[in-house]
C-alpha positions in Angstrom: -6.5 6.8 -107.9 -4.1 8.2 -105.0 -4.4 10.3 -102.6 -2.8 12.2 -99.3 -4.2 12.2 -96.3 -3.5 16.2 -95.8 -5.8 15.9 -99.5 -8.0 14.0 -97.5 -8.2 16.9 -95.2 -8.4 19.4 -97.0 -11.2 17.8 -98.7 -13.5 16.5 -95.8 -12.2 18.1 -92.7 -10.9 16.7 -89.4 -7.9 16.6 -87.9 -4.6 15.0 -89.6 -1.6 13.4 -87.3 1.4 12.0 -88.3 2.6 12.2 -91.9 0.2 14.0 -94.3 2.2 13.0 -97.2 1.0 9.1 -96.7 -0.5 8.2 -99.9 -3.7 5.8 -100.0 -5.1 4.0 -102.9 -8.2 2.0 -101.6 -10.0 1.6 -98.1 -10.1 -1.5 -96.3 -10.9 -3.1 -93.0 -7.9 -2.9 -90.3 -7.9 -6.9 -90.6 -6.9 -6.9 -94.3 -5.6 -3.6 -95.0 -2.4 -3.0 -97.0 0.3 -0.3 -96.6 -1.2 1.9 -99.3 -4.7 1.5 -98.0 -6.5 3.0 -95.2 -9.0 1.8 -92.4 -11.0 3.1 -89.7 -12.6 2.4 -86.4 -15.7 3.7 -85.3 -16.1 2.7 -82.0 -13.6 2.2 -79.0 -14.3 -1.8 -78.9 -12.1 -2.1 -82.3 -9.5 0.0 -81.1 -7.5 -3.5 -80.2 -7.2 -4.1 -84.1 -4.7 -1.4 -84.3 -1.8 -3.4 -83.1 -1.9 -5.8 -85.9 -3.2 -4.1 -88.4 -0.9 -3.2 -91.6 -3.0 -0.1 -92.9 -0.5 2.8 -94.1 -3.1 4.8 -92.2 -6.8 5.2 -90.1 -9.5 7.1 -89.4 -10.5 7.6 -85.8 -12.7 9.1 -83.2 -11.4 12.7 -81.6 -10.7 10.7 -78.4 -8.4 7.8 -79.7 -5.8 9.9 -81.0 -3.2 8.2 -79.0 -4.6 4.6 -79.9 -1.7 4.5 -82.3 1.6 6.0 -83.7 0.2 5.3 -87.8 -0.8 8.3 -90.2 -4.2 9.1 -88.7 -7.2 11.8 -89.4 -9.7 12.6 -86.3 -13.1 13.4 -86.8 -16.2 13.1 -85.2 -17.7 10.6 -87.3 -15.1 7.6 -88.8 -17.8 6.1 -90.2 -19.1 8.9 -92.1 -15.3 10.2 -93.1 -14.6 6.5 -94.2 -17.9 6.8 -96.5 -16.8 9.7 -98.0 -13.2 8.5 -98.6 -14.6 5.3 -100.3 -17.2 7.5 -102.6 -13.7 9.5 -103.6 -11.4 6.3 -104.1 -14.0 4.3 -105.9 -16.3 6.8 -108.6 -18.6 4.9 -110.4 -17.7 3.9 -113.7 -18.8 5.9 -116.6 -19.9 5.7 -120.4 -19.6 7.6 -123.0 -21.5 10.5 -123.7 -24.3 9.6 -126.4 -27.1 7.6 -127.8 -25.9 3.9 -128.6 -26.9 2.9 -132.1 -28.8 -0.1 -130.5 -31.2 2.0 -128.3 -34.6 3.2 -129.3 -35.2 6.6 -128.8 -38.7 8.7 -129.6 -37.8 11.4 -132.0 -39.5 14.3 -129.4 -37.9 12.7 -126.6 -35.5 15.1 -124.9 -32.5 14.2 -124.1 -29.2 16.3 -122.3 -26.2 16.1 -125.0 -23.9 14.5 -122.3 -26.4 11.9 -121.2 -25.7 8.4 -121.9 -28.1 6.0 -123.1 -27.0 2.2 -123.3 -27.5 -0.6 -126.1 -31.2 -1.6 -125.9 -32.7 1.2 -124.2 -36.2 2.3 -124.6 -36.9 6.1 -124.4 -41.0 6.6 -125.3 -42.5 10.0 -126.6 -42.1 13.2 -124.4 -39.6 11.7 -122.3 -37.2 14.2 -121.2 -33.3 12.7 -119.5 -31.3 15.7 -118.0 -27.5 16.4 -118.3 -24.7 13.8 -117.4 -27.5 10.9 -116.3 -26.8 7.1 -117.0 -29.2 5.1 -118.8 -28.3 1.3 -118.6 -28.6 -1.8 -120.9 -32.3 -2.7 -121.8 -34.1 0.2 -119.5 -37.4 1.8 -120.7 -38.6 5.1 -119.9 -42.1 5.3 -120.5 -43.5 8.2 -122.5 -43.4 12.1 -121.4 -41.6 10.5 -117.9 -39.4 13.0 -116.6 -35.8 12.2 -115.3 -33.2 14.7 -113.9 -29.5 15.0 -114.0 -26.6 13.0 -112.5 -29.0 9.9 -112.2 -28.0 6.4 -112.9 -30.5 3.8 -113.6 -28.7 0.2 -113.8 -29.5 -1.9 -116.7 -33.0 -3.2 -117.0 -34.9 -0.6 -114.5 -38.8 0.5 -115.6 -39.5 3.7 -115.3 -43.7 3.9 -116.4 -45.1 7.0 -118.6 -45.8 10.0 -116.9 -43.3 9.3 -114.0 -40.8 12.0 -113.2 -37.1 11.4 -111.1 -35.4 14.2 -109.3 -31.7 15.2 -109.4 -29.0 12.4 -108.2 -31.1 9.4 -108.0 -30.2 5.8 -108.7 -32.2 3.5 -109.5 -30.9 -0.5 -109.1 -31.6 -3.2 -111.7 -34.5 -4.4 -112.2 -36.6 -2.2 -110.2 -40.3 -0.6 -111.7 -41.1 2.7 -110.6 -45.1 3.4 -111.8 -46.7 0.1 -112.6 -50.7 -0.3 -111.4 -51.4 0.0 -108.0 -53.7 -3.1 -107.1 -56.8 -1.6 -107.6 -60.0 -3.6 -108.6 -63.9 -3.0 -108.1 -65.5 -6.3 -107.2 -68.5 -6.8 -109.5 -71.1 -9.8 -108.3 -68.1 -12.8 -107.6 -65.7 -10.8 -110.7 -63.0 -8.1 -110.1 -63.4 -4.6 -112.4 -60.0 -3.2 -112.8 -60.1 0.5 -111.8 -57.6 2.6 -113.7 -54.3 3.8 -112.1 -54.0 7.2 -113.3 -51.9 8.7 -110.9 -47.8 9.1 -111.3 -44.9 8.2 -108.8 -42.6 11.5 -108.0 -39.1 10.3 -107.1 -37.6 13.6 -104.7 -33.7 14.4 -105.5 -31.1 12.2 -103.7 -32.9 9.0 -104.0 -32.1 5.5 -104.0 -34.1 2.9 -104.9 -32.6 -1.0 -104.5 -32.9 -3.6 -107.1 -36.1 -5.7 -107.8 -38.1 -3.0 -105.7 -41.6 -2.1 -107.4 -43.5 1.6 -106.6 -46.8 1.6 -107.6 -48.5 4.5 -109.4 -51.3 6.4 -107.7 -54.7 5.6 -108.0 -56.1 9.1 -108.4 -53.2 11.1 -106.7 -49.5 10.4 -107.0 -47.2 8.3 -105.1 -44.3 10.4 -103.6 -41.0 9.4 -102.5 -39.7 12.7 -101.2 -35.9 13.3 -101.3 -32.7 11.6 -99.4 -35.1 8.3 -99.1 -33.4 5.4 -99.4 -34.9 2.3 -100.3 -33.5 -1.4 -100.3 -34.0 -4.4 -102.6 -37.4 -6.3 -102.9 -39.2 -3.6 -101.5 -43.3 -3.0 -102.2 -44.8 0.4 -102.1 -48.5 0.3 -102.9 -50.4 2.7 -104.3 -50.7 6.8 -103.0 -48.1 5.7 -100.3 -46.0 9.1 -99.2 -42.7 8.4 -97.4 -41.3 11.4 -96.2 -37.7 12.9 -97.0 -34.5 10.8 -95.5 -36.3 7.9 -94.4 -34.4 4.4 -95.1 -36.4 1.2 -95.2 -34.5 -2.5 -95.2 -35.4 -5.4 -97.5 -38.5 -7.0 -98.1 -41.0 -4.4 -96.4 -44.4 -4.7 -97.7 -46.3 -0.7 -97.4 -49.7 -1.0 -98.4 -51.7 1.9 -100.0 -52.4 5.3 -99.1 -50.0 4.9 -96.0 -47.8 8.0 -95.2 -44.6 7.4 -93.0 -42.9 9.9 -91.9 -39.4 12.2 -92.4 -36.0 10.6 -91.0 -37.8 7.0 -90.2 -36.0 3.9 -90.1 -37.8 0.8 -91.0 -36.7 -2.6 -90.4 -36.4 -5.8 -93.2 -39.7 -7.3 -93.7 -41.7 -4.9 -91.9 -45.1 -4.6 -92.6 -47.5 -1.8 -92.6 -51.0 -1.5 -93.4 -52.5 0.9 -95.9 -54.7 4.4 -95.1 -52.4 5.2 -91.5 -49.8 7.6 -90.8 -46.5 7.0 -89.0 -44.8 9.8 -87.1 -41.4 11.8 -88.2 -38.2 10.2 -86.7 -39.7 6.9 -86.1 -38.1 3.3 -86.0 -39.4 0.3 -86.6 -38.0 -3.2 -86.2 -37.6 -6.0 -88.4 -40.6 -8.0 -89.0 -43.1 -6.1 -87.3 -46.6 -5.8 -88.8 -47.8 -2.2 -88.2 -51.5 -1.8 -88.2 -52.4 1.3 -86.9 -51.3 5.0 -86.9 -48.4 6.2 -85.0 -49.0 9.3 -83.9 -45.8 9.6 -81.7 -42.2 8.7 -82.7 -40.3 6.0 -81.0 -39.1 2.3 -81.4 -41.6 0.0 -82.1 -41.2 -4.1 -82.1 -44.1 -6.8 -82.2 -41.8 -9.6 -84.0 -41.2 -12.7 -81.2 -37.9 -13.9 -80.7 -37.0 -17.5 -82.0 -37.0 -20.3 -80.2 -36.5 -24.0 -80.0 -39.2 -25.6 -82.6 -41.2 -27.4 -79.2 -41.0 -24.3 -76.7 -42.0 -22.3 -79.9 -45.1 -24.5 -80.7 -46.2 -24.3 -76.3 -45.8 -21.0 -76.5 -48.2 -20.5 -79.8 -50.5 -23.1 -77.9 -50.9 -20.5 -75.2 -50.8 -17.5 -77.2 -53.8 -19.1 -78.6 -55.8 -18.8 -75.6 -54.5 -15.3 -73.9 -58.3 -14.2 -74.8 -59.8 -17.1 -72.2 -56.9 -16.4 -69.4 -57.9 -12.7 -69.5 -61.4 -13.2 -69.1 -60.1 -15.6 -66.3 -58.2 -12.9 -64.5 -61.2 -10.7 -65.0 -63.5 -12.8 -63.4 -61.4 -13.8 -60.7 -60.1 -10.4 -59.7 -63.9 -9.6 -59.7 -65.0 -12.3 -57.4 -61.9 -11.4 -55.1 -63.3 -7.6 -55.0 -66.7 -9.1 -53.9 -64.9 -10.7 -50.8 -62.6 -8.4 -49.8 -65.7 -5.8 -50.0 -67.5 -8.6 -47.4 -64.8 -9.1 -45.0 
């Protein structure tokens, strides 16, 4: 695919100089780009890459117009317009229309006419797909789950009965949306499993990253409301809400019943307790453990920096005893409150 950079325009906005009629085929970064590609530059720091670069053409903040005599389109937001560009340059591939012959499909499961359902599929009783959605190699959808249009799940995704999916979501390989939440009733030294009879509601807009598991509710549903996008290995216990637009990095652990916020951002390998609440619009970064309810948005941090192995293991040795040196401090600002009080 090719396309003009007045196209470009006229399709996302901002502001063209220089020749509209440059044609680009691909995007690129300024370092490696070709004449019939085009890069960009987000922030001023870069702006040094443009004498070398080969690009037939960049995208640039309002303010760097003069940082160069190639093709160029202003906007606000390069990285944004770039992101768009990219998503219109590179569609995502699609089948065919149809059931494959190797797929096994319920014969009251509903399914749009132009939906696509790969070889070794699994479609269960009730299930309903909706118009133009992707079904990949060797997924199952569980009986009477629900999934909307213009979805794509990769090959080998689990969707569990009962589930439902929104409008435009994707969902990565090898990710299981509605297995058990980890619920079990200890019974004198033995566990009693306790049924999992909730769902897991997937909002519109959705992403969900590959090898990432959503546990069902236990009595009420999980809810992933919409925009929320989630990484790869990602665990999402039981009756956990996480509001709309939030985005959460790789290998976060959210333990059950916790509700987080809309618009939060939430570091790789955080962790965050079950039965608290995190406020709208907060962040949190990587590998902090979260153990209480944040009622007030904001940045919050409680992973240590690294160190060298032996400062790291002095440092633990007096991390270790922080409880004894504030008693200390206690007791000595006391006794120095006694004296001053007698002088």
């Amino acid at each position: 695919m090719t396309v003009t950079l007045a196209a470009l325009v006229a399709r996302f906005g901002g502001e063209l100089a220089g020749d509209g009629a440059q044609v680009v085929s691909q995007v690129a970064p300024l370092d490696r780009a070709t004449p019939d590609e085009i890069g960009f530059v987000s922030q001023s720091k870069y702006l040094s890459q443009l004498a070398s670069t080969r690009a037939g053409a960049v995208i640039l903040p309002m303010d760097a117009r003069d940082a160069t005599d190639l093709p160029r389109i202003l906007t606000p937001n390069p990285y944004l317009y770039f992101a768009r560009v990219s998503g219109l340059l590179n569609p995502p591939p699609r089948p065919p229309a149809g059931i494959h012959p190797a797929a096994t499909v319920a014969p009251d499961a509903q399914i749009a006419a132009d939906a696509s359902i790969a070889a070794g599929a699994v479609v269960g009783n009730g299930a309903t797909i909706g118009a133009r959605t992707v079904v990949g190699p060797n997924c199952v959808i569980g009986d009477h789950a629900r999934i909307g249009a213009d979805c794509l799940l990769h090959a080998n995704v689990t969707l569990y009965h009962r589930c439902e999916v929104g409008n435009r979501v994707i969902l990565h390989s090898g990710c299981v949306i509605g297995a058990d939440g980890f619920g079990f009733a200890p019974n004198e030294g033995r566990w009693e499993k306790i049924p999992q009879i909730g769902r897991v509601l997937i909002g519109d807009d959705v992403e969900v990253g590959a090898c990432t598991t959503i546990d069902r509710g236990a009595l009420e549903d999980t809810m992933i409301e919409e925009g929320v996008k989630l990484d790869n290995l990602i665990q999402i216990a039981h009756n956990v809400v996480i509001g709309a637009h939030t985005a959460i990095a790789a290998c976060t652990g959210i333990a059950g019943s916790a509700k987080i916020g809309r618009h939060c951002m939430i570091g790789g390998a955080a962790m965050i307790f079950g039965h608290i609440e995190i406020a709208d619009g907060t962040r949190i970064s990587t590998n902090t453990l979260i153990t209480k309810s944040l009622p007030k948005p904001g940045t919050y941090t409680s992973a240590l920096p690294f160190s060298e192995h032996e400062v790291w293991q002095k440092n633990a040795v007096h991390m270790r005893n922080l409880d004894k040196l504030v008693n200390r401090v206690k007791q000595l600002e006391k006794r120095l409150n006694e004296l001053e009080s007698q002088s």
